[in-house]
ZADODO-943600 format. One line per 3 residues: their letters; for each residue y, x, z of N, C-alpha, C, O. Coordinates in pm, 1 decimal. Each point is the difference from the previous one (the first is absolute). Last residue first. Layout:
// residues N
a = Y X Z Y X Z Y X Z Y X Z ~ ... .
// end
This chain:
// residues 73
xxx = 1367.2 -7353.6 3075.0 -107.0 -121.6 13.1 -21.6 6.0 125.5 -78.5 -78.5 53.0 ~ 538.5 204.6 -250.6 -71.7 56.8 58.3 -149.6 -97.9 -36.6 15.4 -102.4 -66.6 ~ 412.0 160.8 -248.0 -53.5 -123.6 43.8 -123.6 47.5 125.1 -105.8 -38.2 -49.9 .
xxx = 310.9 229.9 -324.3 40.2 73.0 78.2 9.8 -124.8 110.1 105.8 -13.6 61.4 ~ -295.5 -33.0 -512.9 -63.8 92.4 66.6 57.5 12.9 138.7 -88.1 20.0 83.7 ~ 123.7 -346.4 -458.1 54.6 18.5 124.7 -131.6 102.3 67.1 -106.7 -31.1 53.0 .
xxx = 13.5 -76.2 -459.0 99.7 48.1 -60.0 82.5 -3.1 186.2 84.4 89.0 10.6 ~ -644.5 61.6 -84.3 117.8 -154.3 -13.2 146.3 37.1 -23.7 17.6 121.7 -5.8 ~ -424.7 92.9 -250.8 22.5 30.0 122.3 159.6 -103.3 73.6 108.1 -26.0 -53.0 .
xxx = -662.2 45.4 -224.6 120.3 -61.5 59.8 93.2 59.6 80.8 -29.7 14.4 118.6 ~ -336.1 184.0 -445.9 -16.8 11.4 142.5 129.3 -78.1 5.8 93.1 70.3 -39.4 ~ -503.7 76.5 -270.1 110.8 54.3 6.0 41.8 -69.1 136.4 -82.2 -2.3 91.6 .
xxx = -302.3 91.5 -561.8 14.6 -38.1 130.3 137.5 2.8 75.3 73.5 62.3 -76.6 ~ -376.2 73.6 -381.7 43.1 -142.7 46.5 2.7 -46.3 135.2 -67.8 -91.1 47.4 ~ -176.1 545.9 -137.3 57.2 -72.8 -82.6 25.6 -168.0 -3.4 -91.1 -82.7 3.2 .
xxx = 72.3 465.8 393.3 -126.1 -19.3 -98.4 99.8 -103.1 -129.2 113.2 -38.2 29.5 ~ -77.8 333.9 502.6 35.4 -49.9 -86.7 -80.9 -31.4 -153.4 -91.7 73.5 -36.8 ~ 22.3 -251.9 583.0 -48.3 141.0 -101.0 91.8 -35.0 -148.4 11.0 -111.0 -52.3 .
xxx = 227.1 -6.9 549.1 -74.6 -90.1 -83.2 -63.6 158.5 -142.4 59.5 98.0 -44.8 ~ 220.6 -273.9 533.5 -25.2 119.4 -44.9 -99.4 -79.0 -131.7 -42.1 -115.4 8.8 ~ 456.0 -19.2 319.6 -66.6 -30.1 -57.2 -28.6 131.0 -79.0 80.3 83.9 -40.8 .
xxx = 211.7 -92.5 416.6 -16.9 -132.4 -37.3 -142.8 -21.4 -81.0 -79.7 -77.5 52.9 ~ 341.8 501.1 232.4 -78.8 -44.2 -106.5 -21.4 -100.5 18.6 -30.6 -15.7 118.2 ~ 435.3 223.9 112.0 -92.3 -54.8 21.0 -93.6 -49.9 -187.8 48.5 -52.8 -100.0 .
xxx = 373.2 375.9 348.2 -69.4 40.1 -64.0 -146.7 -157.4 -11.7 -107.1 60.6 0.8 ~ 645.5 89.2 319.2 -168.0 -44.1 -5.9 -56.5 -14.9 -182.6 88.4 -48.3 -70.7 ~ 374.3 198.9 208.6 -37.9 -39.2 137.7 -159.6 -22.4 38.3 -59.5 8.4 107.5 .
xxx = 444.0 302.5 -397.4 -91.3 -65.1 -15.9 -69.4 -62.9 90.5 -58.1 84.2 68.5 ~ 537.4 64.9 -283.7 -74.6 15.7 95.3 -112.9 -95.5 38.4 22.4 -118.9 23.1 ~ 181.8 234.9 -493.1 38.5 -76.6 96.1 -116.5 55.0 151.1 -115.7 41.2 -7.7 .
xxx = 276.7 299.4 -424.8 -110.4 -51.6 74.8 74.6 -93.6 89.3 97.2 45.2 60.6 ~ 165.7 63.8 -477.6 27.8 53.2 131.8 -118.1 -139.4 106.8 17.6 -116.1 36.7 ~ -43.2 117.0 -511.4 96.8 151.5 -40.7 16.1 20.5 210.7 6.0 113.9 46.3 .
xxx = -402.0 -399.6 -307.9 129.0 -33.8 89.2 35.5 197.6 32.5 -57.3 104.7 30.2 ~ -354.3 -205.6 -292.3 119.2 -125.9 11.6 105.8 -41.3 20.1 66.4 -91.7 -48.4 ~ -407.1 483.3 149.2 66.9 -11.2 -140.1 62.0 -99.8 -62.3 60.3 12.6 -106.6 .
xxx = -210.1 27.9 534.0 97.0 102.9 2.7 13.7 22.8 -157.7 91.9 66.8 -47.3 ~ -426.4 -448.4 192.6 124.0 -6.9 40.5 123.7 93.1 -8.9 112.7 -48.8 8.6 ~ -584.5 147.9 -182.0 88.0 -34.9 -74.3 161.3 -63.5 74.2 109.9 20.9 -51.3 .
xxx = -394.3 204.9 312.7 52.8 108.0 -85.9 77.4 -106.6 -105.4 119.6 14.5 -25.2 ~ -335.4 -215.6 387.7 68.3 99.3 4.1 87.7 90.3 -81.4 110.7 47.5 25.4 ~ -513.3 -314.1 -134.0 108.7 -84.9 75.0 175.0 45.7 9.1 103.2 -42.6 -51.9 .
xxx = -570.5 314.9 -0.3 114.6 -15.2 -106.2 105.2 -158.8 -1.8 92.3 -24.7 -77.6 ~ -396.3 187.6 435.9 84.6 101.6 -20.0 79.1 -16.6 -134.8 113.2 44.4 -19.2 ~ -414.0 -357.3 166.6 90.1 -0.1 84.5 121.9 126.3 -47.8 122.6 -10.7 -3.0 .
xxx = -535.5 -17.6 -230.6 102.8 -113.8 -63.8 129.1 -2.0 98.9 113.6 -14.1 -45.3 ~ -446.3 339.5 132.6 29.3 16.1 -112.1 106.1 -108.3 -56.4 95.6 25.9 -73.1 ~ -415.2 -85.4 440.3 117.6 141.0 6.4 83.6 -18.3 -62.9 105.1 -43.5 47.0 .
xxx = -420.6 -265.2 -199.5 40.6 -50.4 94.9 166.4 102.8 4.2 112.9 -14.6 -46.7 ~ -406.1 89.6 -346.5 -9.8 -20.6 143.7 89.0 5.5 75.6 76.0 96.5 8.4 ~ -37.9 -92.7 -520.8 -152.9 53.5 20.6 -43.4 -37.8 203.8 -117.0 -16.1 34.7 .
xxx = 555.8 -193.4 -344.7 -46.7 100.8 85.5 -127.8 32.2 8.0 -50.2 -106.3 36.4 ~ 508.4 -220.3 -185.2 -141.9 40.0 -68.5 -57.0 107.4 47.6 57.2 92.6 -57.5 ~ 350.9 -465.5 235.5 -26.8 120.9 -64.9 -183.4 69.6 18.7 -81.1 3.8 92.5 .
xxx = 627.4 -394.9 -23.5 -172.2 37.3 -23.2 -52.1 132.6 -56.6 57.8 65.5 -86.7 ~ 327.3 -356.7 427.8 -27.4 163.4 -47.5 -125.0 -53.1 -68.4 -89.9 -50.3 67.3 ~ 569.6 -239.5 176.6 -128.5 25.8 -35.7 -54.9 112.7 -86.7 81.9 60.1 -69.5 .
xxx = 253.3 -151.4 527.8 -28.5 95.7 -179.4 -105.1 -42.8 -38.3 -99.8 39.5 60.3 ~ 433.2 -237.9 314.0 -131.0 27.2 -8.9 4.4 32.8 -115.4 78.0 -54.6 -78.0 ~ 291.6 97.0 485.4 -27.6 -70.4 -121.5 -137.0 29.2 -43.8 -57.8 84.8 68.0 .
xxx = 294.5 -13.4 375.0 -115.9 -49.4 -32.6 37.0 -104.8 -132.0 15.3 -122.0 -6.6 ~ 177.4 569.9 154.6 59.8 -171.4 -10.3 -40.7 -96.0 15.5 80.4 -92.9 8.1 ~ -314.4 520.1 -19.5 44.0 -24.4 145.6 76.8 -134.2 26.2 -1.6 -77.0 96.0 .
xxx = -362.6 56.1 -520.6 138.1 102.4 67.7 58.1 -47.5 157.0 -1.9 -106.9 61.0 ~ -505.9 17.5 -349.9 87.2 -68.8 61.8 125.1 153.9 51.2 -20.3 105.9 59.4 ~ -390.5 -200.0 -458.2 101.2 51.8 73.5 92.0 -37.4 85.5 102.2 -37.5 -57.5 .
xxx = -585.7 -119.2 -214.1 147.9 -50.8 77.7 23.9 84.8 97.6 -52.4 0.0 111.5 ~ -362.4 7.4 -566.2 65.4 35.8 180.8 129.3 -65.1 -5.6 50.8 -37.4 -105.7 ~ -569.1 54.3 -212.7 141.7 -87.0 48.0 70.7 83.4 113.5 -61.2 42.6 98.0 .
xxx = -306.8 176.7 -443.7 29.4 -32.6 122.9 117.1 -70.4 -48.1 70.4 23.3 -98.3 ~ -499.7 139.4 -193.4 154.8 -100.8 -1.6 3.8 -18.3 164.4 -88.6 -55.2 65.3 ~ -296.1 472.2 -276.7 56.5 -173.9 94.0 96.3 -23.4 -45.4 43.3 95.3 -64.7 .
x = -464.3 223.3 -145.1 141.5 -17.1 27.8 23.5 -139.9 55.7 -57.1 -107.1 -20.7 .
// end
């Protein structure tokens, strides 16, 4: 199992940060997805999807995520 990082960017271009635990790659993109539609009662329109950081998951580990996200890099 992995820890993916992602940043959702909306057509607003606001940015979502997302983490989530996945067996592969596929698999994490697609639940990106799914948890965003269990978050938010009306899907924001979605502009881009980007993985940041992939890391094996294992005990004592985790992941910064900055508090100005919506800050482009």
């Amino acid at each position: 199992m992995n820890v993916y990082r992602f940043e959702v960017t909306t057509a607003d271009q606001k940015v979502i940060p997302a983490v989530i635990v996945a067996s592969t790659d596929e698999k994490a993109f697609s639940l990106v997805e799914v948890e965003l539609e269990k978050y938010y009662l009306k899907l924001p329109d979605i502009e881009n999807i980007t993985l940041f950081e992939k890391k094996k998951l294992r005990n004592g580990g985790g992941f910064v995520v900055p508090y100005e996200t919506n800050s482009r890099r």
